[in-house]
C-alpha positions as CSV (number, residue, x, y, z in Angstrom):
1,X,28.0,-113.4,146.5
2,X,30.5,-113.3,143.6
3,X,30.9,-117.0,142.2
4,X,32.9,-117.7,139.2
5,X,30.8,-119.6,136.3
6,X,33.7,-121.7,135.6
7,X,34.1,-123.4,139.4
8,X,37.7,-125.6,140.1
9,X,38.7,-127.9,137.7
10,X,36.4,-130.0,135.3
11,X,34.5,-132.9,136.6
12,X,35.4,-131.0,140.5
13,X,32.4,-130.8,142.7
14,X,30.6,-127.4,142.6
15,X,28.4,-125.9,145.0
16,X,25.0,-125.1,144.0
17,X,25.8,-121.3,144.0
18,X,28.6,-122.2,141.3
19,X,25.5,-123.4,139.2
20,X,23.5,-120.6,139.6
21,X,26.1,-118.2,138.5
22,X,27.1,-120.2,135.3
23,X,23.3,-120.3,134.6
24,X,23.3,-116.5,134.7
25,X,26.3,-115.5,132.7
26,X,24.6,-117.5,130.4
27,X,21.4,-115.0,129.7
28,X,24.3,-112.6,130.1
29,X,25.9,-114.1,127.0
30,X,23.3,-114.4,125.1
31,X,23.3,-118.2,125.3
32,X,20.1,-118.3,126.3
33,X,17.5,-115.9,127.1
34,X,18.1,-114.0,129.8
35,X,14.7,-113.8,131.4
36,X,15.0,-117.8,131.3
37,X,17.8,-118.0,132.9
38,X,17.0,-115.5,135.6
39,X,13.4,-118.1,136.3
40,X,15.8,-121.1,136.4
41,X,18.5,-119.9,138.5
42,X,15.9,-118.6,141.1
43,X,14.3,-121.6,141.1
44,X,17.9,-123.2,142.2
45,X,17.6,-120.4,144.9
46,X,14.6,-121.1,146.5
47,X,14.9,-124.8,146.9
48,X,19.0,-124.9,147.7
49,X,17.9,-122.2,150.7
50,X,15.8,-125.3,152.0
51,X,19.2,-126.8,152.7
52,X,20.1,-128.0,156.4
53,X,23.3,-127.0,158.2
54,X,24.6,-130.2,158.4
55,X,23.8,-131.1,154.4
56,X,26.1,-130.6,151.8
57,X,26.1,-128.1,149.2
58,X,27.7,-129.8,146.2
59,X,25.5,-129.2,143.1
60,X,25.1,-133.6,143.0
61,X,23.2,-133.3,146.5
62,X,21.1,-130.6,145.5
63,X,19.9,-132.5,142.3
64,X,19.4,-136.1,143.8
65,X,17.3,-134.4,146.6
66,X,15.1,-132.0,144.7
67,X,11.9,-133.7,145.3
68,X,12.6,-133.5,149.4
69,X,13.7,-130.2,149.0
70,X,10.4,-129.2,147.2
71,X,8.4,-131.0,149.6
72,X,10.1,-128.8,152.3
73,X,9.8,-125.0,150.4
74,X,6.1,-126.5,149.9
75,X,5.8,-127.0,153.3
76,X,7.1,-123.5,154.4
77,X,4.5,-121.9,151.4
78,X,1.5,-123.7,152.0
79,X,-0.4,-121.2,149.5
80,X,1.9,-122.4,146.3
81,X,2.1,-126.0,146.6
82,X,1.0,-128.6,144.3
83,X,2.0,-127.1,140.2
84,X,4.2,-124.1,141.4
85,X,6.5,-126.5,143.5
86,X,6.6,-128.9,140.6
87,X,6.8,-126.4,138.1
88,X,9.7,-124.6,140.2
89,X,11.3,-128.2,140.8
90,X,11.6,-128.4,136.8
91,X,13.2,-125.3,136.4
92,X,15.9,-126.0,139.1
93,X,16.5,-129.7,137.5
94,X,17.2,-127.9,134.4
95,X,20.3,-125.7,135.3
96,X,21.7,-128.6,137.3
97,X,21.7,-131.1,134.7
98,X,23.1,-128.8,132.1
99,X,25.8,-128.0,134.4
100,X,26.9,-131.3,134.5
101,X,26.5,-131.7,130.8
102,X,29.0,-129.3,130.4
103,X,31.0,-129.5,133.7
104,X,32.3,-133.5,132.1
105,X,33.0,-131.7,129.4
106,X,32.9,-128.2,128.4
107,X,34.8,-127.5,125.0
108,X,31.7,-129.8,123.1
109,X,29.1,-128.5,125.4
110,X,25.9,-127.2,123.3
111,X,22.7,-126.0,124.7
112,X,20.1,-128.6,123.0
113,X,17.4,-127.3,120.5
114,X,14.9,-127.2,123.1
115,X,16.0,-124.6,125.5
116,X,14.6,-121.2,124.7
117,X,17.5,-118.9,122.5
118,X,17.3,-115.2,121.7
119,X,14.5,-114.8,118.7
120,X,15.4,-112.6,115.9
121,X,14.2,-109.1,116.3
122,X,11.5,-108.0,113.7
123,X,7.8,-107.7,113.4
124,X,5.6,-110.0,114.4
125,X,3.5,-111.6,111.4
126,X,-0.5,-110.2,111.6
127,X,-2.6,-113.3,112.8
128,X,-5.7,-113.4,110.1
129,X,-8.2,-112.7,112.2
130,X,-6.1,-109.3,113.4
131,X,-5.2,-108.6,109.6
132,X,-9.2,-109.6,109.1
133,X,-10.3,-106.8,111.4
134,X,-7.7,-104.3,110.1
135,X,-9.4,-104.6,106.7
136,X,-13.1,-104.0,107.6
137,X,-12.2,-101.1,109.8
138,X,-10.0,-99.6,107.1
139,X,-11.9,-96.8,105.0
140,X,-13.1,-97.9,101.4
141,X,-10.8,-97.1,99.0
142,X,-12.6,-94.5,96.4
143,X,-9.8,-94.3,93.8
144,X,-10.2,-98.2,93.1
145,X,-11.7,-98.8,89.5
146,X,-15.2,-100.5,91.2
147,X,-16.9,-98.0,93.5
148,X,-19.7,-98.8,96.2
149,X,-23.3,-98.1,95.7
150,X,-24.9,-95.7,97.8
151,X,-27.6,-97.3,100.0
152,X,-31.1,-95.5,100.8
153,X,-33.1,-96.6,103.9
154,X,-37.2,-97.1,104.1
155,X,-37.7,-96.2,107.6
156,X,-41.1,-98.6,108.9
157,X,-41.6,-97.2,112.2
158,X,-40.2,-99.0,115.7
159,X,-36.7,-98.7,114.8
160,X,-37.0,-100.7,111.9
161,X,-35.9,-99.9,108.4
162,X,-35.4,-101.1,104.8
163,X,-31.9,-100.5,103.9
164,X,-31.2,-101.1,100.1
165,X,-28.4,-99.8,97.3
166,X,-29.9,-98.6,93.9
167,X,-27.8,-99.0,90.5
168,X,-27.7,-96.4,87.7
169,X,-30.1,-96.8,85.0
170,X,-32.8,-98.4,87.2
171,X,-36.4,-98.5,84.6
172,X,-39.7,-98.6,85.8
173,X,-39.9,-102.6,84.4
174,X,-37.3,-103.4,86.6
175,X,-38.7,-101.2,89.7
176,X,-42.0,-103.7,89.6
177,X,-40.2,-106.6,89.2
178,X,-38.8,-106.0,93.0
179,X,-41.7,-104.7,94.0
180,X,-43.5,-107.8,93.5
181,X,-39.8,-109.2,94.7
182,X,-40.1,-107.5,98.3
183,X,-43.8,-108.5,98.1
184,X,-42.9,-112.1,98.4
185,X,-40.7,-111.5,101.5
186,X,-43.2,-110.2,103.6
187,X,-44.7,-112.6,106.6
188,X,-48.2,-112.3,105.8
189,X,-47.1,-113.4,102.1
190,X,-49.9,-115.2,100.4
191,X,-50.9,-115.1,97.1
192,X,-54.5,-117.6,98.0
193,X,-55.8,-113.9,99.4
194,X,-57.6,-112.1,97.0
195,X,-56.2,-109.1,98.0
196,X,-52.5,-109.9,97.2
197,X,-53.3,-111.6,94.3
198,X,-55.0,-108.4,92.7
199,X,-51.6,-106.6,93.4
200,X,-49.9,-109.4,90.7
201,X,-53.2,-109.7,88.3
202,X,-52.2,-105.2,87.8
203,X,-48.6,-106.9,87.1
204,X,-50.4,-109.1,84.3
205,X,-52.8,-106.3,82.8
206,X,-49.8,-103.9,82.1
């Protein structure tokens, strides 16, 4: 059915199919988003097809009776009731109050701030925890002016391993001073045993 978005003369009654078409040439103007208007005009749909033969099909009758004509469309879809009528209901309340927004008076008609408008096309900005996980997958940079250590491993048996990076320039003072380091870290540490502390009293004698 063809229905002109502009029904009979302003303030005229209008059938509820008059509303759905202005709501879609709408999204077809760029008004508001199209897929918007597509979920609030079928919303209209569903509910207005709950109409009776003997009820009237003015766009006022539709929105004073939305809740009963919910409560039918629940009624015949017993597997969507509850948020999806109500959330259907909101959607068809939209584009019949809007319509009469503009139907009293349609030169000074503006969509308010809240109703979903075409966004600007361009990239969407990197959330920091994306951007985040872009870095530390990214190769390292080698022609940066600080370059990474190479690490060696000291494999212990089980699996397990000691995996450490070793500067330039490394002397044998500061080799026992992490020796006597990685000493402290182990779980059995304790320097009361005479046989540790014999490892540090060689420290003392050289």
């Amino acid at each position: 059915m063809n229905v002109d978005p502009n029904p009979g003369s302003v303030n005229s009654p209008a059938s509820w199919e008059a509303v759905e078409s202005w709501i879609l040439s709408k999204g077809e103007s760029g008004e508001i988003v199209p897929k918007t208007a597509q979920l609030k005009a079928g919303a209209l749909r569903l509910f207005a097809a709950m109409l009776r033969e003997d009820e009237p099909t003015s766009a006022e009758y539709v929105l004073e009776n939305l809740p009963e004509l919910a409560r039918r469309w629940a009624n015949k879809n017993p597997g969507k009731q509850g948020e999806t009528a109500r959330t259907y209901q909101g959607r068809a309340r939209w584009g019949l109050e809007l319509w009469l927004q503009w139907n009293a008076d349609p030169v000074r008609f503006r969509f308010p701030d809240a109703v979903e408008r075409p966004k600007t096309v361009g990239p969407k900005p990197e959330s920091s925890k994306r951007a985040k996980a872009r870095e530390e997958e990214a190769p390292a940079n080698d022609s940066g002016p600080a370059t990474k250590k190479p690490f060696r491993s000291f494999p212990l048996g089980d699996g397990r391993e000691v995996v450490f990076s070793v500067p330039e320039g490394l002397t044998m003072r500061e080799v026992k001073k992490f020796i006597f380091h990685i000493l402290t870290l182990a779980s059995d540490f304790d320097p009361s045993e005479p046989s540790q502390s014999q490892l540090f009293a060689l420290a003392r004698r050289d």
